[in-house]
Structures are given as structure tokens and as C-alpha cells.
PDB file of N, CA, C and O in Angstrom:
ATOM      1  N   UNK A   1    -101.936 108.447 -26.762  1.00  0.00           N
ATOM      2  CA  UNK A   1    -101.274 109.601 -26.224  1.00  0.00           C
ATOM      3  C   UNK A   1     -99.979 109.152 -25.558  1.00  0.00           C
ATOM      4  O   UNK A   1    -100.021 108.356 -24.620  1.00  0.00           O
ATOM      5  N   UNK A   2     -98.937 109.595 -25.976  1.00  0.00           N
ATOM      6  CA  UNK A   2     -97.359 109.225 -25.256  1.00  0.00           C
ATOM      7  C   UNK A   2     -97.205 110.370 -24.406  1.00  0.00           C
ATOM      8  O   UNK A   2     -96.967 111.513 -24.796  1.00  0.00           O
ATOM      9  N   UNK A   3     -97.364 109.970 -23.151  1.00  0.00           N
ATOM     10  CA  UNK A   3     -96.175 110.577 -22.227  1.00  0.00           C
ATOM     11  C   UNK A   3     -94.511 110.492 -22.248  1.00  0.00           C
ATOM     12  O   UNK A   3     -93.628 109.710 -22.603  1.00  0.00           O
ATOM     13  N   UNK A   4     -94.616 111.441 -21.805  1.00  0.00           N
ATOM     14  CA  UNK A   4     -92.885 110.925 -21.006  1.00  0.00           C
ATOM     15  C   UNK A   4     -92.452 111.050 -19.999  1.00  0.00           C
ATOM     16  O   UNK A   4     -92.776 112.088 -19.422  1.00  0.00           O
ATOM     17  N   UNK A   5     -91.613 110.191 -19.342  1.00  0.00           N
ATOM     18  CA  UNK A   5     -91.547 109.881 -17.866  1.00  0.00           C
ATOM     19  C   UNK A   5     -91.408 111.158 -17.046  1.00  0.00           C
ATOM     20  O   UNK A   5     -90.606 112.006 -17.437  1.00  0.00           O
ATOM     21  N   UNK A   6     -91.793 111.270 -16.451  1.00  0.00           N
ATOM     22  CA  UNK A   6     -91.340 112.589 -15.563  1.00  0.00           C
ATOM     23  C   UNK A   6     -91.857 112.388 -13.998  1.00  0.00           C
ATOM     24  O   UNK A   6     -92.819 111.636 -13.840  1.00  0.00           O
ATOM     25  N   UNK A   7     -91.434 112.843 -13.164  1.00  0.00           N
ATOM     26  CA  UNK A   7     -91.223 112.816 -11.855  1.00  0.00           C
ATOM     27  C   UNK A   7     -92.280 113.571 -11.598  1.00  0.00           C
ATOM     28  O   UNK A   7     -92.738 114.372 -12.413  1.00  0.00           O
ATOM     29  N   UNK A   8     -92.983 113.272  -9.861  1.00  0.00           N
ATOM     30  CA  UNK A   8     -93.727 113.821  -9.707  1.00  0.00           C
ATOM     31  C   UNK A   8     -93.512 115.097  -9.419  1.00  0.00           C
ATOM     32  O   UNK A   8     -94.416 115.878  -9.715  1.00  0.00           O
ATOM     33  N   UNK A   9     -92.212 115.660  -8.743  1.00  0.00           N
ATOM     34  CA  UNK A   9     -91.496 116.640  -8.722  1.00  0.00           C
ATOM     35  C   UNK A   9     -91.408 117.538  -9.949  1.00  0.00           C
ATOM     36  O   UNK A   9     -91.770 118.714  -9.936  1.00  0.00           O
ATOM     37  N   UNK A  10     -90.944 116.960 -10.924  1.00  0.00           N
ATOM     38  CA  UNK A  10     -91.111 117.466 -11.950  1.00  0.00           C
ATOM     39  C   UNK A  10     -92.353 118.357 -12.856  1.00  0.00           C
ATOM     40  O   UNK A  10     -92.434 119.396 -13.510  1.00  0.00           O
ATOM     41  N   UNK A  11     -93.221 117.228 -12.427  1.00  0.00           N
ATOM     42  CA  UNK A  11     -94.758 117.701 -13.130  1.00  0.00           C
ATOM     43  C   UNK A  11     -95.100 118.797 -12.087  1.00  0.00           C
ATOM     44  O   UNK A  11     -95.483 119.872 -12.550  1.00  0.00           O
ATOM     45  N   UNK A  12     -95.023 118.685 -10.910  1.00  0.00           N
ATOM     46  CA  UNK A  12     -95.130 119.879  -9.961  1.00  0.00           C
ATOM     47  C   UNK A  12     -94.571 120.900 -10.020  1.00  0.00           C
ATOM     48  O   UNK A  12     -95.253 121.919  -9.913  1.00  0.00           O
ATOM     49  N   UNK A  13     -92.888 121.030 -10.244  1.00  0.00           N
ATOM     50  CA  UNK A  13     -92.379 122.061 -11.180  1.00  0.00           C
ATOM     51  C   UNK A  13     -93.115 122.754 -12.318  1.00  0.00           C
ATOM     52  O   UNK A  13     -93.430 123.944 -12.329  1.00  0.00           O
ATOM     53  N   UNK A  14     -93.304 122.035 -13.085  1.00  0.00           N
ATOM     54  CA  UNK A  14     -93.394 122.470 -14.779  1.00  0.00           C
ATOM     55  C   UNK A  14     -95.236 122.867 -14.494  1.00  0.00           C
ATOM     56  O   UNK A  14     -95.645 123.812 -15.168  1.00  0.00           O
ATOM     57  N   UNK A  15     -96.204 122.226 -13.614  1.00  0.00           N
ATOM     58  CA  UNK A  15     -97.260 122.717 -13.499  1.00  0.00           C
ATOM     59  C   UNK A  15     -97.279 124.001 -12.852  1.00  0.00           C
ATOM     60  O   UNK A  15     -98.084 124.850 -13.236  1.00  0.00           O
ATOM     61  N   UNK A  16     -96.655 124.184 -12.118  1.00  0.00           N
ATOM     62  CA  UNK A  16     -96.393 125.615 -11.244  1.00  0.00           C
ATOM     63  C   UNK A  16     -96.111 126.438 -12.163  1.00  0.00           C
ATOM     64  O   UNK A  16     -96.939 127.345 -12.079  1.00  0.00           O
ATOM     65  N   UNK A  17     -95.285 126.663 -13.133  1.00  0.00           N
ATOM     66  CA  UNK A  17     -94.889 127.657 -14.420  1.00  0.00           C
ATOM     67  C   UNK A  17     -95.766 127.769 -15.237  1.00  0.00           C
ATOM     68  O   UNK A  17     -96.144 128.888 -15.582  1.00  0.00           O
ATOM     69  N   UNK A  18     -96.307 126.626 -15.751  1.00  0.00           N
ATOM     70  CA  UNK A  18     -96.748 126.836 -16.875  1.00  0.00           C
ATOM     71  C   UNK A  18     -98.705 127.557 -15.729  1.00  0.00           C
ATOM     72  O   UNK A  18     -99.454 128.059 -16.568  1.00  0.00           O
ATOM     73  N   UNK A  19     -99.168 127.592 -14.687  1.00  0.00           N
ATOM     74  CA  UNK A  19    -100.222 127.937 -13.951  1.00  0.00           C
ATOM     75  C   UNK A  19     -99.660 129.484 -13.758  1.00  0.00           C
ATOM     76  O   UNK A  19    -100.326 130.355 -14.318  1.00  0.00           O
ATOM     77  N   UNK A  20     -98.568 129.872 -13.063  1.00  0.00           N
ATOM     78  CA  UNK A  20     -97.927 131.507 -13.224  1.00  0.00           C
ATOM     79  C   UNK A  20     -97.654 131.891 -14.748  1.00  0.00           C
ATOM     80  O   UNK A  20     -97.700 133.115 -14.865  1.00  0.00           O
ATOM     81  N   UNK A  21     -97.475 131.458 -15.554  1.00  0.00           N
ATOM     82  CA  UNK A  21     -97.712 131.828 -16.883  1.00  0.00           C
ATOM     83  C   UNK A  21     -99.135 132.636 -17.450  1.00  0.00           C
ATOM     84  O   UNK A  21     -99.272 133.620 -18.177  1.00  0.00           O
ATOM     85  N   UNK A  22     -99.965 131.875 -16.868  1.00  0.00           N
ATOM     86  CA  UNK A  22    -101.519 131.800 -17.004  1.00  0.00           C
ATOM     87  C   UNK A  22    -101.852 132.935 -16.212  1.00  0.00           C
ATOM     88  O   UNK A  22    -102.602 133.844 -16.571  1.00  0.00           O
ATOM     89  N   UNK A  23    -101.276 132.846 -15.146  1.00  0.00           N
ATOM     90  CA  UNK A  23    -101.889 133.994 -14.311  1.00  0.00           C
ATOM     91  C   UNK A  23    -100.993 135.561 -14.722  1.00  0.00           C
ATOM     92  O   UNK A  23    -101.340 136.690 -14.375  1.00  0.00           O
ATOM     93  N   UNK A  24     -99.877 135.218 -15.483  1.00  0.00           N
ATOM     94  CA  UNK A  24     -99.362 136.349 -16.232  1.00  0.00           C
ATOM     95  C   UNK A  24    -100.401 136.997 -17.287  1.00  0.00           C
ATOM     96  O   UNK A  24    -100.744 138.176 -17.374  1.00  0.00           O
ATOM     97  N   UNK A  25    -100.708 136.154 -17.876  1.00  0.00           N
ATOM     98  CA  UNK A  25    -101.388 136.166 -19.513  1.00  0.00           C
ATOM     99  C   UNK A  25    -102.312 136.818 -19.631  1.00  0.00           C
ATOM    100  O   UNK A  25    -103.119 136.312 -18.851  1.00  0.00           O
ATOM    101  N   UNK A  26    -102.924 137.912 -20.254  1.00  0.00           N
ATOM    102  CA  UNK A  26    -103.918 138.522 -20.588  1.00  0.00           C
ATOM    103  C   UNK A  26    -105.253 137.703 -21.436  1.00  0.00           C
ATOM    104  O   UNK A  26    -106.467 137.886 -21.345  1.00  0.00           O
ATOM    105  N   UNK A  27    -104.799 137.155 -21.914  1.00  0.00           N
ATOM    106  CA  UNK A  27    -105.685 136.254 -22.772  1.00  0.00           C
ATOM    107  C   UNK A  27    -104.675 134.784 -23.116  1.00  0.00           C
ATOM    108  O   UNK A  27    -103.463 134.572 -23.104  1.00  0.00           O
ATOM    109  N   UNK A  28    -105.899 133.950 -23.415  1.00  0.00           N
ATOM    110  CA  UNK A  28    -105.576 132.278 -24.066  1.00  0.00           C
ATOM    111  C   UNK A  28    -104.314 132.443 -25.444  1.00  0.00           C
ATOM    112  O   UNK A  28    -103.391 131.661 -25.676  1.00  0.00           O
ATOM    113  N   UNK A  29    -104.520 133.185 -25.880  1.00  0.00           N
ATOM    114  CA  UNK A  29    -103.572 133.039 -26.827  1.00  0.00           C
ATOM    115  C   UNK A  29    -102.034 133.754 -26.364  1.00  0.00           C
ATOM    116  O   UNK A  29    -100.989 133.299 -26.830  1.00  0.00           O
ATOM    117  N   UNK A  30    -102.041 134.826 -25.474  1.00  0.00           N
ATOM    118  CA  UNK A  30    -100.697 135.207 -25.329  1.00  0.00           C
ATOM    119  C   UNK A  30    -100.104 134.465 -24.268  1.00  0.00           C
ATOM    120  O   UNK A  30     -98.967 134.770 -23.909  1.00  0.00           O
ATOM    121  N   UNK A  31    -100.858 133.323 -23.594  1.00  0.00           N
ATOM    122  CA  UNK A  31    -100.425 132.100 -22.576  1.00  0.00           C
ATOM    123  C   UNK A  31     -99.656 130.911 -23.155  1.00  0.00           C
ATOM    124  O   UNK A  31     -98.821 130.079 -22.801  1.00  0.00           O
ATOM    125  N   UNK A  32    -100.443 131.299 -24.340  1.00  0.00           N
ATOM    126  CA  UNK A  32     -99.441 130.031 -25.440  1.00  0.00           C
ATOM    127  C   UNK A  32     -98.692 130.323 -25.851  1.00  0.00           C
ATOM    128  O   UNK A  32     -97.866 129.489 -26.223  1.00  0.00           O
ATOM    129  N   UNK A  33     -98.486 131.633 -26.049  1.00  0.00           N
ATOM    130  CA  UNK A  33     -97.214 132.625 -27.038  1.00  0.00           C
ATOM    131  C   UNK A  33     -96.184 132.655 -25.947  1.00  0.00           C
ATOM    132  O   UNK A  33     -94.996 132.873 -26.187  1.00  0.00           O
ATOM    133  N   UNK A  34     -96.684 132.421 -24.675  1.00  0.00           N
ATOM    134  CA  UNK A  34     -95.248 132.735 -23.764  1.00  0.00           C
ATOM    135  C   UNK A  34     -94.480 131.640 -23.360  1.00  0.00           C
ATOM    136  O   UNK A  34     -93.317 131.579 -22.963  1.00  0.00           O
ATOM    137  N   UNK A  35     -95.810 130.315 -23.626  1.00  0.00           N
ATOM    138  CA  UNK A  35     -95.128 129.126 -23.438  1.00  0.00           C
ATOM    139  C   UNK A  35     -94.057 128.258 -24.546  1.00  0.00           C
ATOM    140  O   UNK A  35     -93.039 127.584 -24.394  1.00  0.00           O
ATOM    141  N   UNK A  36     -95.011 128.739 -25.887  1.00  0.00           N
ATOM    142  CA  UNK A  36     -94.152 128.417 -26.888  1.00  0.00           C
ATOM    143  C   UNK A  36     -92.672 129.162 -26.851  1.00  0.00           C
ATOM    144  O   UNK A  36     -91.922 128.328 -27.358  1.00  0.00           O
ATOM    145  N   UNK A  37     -92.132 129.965 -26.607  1.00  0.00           N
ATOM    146  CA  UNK A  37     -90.837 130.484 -25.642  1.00  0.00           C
ATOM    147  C   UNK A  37     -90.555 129.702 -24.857  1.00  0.00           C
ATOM    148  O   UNK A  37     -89.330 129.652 -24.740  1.00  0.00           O
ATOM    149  N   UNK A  38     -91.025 129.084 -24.273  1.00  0.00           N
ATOM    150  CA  UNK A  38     -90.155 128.144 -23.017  1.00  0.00           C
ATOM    151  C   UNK A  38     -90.079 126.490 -23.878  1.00  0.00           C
ATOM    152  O   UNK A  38     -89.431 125.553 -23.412  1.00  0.00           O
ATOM    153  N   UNK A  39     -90.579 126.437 -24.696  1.00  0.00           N
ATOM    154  CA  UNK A  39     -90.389 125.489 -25.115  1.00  0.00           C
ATOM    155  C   UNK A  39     -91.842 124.096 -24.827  1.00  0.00           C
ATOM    156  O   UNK A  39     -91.751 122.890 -25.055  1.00  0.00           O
ATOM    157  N   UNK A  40     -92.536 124.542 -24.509  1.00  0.00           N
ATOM    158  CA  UNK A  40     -94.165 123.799 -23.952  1.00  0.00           C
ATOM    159  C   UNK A  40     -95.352 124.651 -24.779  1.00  0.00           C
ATOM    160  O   UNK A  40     -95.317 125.798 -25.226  1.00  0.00           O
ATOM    161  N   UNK A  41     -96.542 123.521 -24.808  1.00  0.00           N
ATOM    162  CA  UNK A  41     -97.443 123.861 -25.335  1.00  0.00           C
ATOM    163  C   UNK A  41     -98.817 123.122 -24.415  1.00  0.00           C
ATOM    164  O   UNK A  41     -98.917 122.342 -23.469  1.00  0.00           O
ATOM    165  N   UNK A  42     -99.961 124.043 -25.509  1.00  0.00           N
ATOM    166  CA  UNK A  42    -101.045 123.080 -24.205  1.00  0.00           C
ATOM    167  C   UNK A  42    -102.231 122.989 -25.021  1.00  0.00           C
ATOM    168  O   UNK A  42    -102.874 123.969 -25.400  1.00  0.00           O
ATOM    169  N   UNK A  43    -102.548 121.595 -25.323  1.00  0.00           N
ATOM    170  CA  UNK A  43    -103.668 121.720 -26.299  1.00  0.00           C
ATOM    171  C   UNK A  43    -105.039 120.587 -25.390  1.00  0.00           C
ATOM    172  O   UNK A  43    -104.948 119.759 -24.484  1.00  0.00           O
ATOM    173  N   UNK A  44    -105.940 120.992 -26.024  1.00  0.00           N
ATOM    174  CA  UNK A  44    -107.407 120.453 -25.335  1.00  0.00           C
ATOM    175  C   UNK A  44    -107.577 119.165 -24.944  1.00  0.00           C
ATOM    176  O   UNK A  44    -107.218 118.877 -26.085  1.00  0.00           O
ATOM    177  N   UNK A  45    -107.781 118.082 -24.424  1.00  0.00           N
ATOM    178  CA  UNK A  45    -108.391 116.803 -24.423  1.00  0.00           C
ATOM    179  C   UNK A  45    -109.500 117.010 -23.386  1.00  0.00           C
ATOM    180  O   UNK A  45    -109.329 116.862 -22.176  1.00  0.00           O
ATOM    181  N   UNK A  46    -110.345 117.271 -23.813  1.00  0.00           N
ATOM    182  CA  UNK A  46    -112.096 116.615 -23.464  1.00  0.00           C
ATOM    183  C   UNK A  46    -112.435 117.823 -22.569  1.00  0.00           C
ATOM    184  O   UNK A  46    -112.870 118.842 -23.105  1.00  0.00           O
ATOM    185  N   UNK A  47    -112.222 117.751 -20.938  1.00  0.00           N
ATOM    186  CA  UNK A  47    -112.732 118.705 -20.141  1.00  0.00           C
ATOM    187  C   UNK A  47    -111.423 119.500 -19.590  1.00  0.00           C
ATOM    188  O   UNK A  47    -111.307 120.643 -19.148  1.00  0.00           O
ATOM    189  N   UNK A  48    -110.377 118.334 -19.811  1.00  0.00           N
ATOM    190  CA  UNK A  48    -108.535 118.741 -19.643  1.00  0.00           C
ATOM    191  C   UNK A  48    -107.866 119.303 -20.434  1.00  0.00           C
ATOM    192  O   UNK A  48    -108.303 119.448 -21.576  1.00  0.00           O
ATOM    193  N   UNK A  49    -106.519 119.825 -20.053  1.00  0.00           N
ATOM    194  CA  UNK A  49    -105.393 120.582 -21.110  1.00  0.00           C
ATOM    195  C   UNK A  49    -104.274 119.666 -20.662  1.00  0.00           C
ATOM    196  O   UNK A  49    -103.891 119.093 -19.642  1.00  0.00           O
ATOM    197  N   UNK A  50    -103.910 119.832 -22.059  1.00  0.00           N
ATOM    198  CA  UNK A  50    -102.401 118.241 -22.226  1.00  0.00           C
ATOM    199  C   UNK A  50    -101.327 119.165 -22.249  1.00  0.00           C
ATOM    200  O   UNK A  50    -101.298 119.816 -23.294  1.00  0.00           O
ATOM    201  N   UNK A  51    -100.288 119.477 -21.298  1.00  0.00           N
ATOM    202  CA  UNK A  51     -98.980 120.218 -21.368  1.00  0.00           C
ATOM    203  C   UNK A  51     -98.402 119.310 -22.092  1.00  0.00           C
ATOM    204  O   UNK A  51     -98.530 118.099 -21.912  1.00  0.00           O
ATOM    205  N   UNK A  52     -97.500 120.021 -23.254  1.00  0.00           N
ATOM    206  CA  UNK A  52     -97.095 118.898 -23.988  1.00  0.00           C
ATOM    207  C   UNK A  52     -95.212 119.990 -23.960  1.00  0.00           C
ATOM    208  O   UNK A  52     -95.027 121.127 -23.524  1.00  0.00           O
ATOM    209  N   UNK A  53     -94.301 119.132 -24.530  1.00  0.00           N
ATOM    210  CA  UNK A  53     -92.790 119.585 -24.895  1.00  0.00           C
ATOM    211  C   UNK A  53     -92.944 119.348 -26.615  1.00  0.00           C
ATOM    212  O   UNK A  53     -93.114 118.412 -27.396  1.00  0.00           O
ATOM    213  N   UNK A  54     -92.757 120.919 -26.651  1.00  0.00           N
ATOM    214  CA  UNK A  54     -92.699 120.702 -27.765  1.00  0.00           C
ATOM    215  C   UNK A  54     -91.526 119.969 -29.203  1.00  0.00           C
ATOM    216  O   UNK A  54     -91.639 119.321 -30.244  1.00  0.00           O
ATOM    217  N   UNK A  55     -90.557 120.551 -28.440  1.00  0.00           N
ATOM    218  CA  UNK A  55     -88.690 119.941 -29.395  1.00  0.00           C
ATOM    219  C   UNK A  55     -89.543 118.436 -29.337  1.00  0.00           C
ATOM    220  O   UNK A  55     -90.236 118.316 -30.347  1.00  0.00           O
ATOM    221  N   UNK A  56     -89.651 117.303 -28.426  1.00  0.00           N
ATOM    222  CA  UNK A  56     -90.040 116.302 -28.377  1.00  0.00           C
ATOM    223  C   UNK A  56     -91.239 115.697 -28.991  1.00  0.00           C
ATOM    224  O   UNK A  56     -91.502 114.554 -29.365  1.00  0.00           O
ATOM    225  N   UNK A  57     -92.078 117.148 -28.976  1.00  0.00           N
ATOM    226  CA  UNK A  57     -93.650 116.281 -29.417  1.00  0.00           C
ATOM    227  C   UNK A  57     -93.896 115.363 -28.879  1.00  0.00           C
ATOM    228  O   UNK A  57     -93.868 114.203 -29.288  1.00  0.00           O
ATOM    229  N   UNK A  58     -94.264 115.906 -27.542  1.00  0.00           N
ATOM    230  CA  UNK A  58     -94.308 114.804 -26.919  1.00  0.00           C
ATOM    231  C   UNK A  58     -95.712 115.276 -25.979  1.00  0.00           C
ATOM    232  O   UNK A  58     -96.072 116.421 -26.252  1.00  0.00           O
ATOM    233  N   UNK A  59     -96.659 114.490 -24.792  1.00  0.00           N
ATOM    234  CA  UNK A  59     -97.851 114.765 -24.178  1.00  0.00           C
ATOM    235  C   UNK A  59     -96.662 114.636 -22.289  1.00  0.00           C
ATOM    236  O   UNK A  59     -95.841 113.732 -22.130  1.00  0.00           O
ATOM    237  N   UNK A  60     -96.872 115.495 -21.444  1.00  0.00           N
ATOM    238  CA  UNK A  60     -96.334 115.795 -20.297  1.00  0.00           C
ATOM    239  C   UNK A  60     -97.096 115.231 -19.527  1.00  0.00           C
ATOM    240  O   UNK A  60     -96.942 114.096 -19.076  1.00  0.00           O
ATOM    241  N   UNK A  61     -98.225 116.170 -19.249  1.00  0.00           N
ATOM    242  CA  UNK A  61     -99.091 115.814 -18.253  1.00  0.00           C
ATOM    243  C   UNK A  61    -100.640 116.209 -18.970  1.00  0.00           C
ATOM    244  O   UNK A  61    -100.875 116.177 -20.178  1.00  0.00           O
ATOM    245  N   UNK A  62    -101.639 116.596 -17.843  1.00  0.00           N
ATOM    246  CA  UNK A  62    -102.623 116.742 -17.756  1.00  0.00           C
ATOM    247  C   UNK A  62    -103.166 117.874 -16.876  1.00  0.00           C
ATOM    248  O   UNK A  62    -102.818 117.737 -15.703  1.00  0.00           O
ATOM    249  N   UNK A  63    -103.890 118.909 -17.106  1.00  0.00           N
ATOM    250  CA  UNK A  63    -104.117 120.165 -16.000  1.00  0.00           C
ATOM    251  C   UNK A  63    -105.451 120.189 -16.087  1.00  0.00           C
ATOM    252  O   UNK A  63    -106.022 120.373 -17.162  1.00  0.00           O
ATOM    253  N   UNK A  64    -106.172 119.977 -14.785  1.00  0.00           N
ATOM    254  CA  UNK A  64    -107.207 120.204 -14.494  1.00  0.00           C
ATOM    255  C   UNK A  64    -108.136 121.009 -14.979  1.00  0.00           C
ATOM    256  O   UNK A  64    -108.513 120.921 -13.811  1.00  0.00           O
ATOM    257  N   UNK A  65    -108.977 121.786 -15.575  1.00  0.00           N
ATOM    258  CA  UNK A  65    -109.044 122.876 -16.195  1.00  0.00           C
ATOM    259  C   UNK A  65    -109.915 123.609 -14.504  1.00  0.00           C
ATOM    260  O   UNK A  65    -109.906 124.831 -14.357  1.00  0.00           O
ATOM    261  N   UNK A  66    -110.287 123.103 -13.893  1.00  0.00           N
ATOM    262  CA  UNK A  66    -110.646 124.206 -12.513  1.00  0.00           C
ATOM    263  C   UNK A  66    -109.195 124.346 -11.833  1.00  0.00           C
ATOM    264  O   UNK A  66    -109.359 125.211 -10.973  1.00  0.00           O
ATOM    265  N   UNK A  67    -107.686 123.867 -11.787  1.00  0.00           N
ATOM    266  CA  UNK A  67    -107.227 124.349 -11.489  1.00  0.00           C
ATOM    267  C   UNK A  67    -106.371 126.290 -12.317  1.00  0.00           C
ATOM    268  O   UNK A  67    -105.866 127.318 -11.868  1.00  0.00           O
ATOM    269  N   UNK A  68    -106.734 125.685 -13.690  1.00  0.00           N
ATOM    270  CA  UNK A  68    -106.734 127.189 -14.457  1.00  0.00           C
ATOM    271  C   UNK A  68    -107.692 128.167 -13.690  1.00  0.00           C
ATOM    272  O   UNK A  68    -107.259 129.286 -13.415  1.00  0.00           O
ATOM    273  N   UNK A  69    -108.914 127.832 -13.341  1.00  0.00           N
ATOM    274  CA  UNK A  69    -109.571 128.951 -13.098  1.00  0.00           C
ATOM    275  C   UNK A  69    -109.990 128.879 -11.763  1.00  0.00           C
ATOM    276  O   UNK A  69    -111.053 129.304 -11.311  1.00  0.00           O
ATOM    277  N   UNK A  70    -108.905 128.198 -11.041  1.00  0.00           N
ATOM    278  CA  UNK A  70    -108.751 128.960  -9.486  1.00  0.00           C
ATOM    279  C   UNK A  70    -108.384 130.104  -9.646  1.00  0.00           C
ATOM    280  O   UNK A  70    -107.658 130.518 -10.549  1.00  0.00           O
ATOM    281  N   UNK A  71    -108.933 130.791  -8.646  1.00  0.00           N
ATOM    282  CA  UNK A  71    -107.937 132.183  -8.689  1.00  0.00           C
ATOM    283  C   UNK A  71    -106.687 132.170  -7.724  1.00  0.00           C
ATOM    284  O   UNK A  71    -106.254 131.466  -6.812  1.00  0.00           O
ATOM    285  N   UNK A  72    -106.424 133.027  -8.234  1.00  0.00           N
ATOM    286  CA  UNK A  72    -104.650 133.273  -7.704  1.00  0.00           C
ATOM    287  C   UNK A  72    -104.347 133.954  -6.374  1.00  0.00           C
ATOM    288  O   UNK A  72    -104.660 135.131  -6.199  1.00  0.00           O
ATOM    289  N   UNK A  73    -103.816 133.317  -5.549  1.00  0.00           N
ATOM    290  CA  UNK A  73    -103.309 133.798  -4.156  1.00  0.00           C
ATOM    291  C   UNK A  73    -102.890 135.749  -4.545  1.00  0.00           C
ATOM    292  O   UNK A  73    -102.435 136.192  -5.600  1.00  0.00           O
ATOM    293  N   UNK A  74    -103.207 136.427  -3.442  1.00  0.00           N
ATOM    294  CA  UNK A  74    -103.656 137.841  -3.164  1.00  0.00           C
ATOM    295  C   UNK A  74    -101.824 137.943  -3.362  1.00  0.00           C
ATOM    296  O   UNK A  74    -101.015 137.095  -2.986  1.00  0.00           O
ATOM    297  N   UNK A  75    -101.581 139.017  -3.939  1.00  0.00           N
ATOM    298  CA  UNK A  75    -100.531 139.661  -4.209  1.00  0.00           C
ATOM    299  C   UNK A  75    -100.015 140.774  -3.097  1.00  0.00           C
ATOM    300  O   UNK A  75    -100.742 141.763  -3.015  1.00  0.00           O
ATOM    301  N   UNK A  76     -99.131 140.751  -2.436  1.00  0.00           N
ATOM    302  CA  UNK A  76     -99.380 141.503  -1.374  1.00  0.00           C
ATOM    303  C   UNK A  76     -97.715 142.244  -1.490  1.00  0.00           C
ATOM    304  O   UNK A  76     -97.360 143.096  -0.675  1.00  0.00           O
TER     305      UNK A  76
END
């Protein structure tokens, strides 16, 4: 699996979007449809999801899968 370098800043960025994405999304598939628009994708490894760039084909990071199904701070 190739990463690419990215900052921890960065991965904290790009995890924050691509997690409000999720919490946009009605379902698994229109989470991917909104990401593939931004240019990211997110495919399975084991109990994890691999944010990947797609132009690059490349592997980003790694997302917890209980942080997907935290729930989302109260909208107020």
C-alpha cells in the first residue's frame, strides 16, 4: 500500500471533509459520488477505510470505521 506524504495537518484537514461529507450523505454510495467530485475516494481494508486521491492513485490515510459511526455533534 503507497501512501503519500502528508502532514498531520493535512490528514486532519482532508479527514474532517471527507467525515462532513459522510454526515451529508444519505447513503454509502452517494458519499462516494460526492467524494469522487472532490477528487478522493474510499475503499475497504479489513475493519478500516483507505482515503485514497484519486488523479494520483494513490492510498492517503486510514479512517477508523467507529469514527464513521460516531454520531455527529447536535446542529443547533
Amino acid at each position: 500500500m503507497t501512501h503519500t506524504a502528508l502532514s498531520a495537518t493535512e490528514i486532519a484537514q482532508v479527514q474532517d471533509f471527507v467525515l462532513a461529507e459522510r454526515r451529508k450523505s444519505l447513503s454509502e454510495r452517494e458519499w462516494h459520488f460526492r467524494l469522487r467530485g472532490y477528487g478522493y475516494g474510499v475503499r475497504e481494508s479489513g475493519t478500516n477505510r483507505v482515503v485514497t486521491a484519486l488523479l494520483e492513485n494513490t492510498d492517503l490515510f486510514e479512517i477508523d470505521e467507529t469514527l464513521l459511526n460516531a454520531p455527529s455533534a447536535a446542529k443547533g
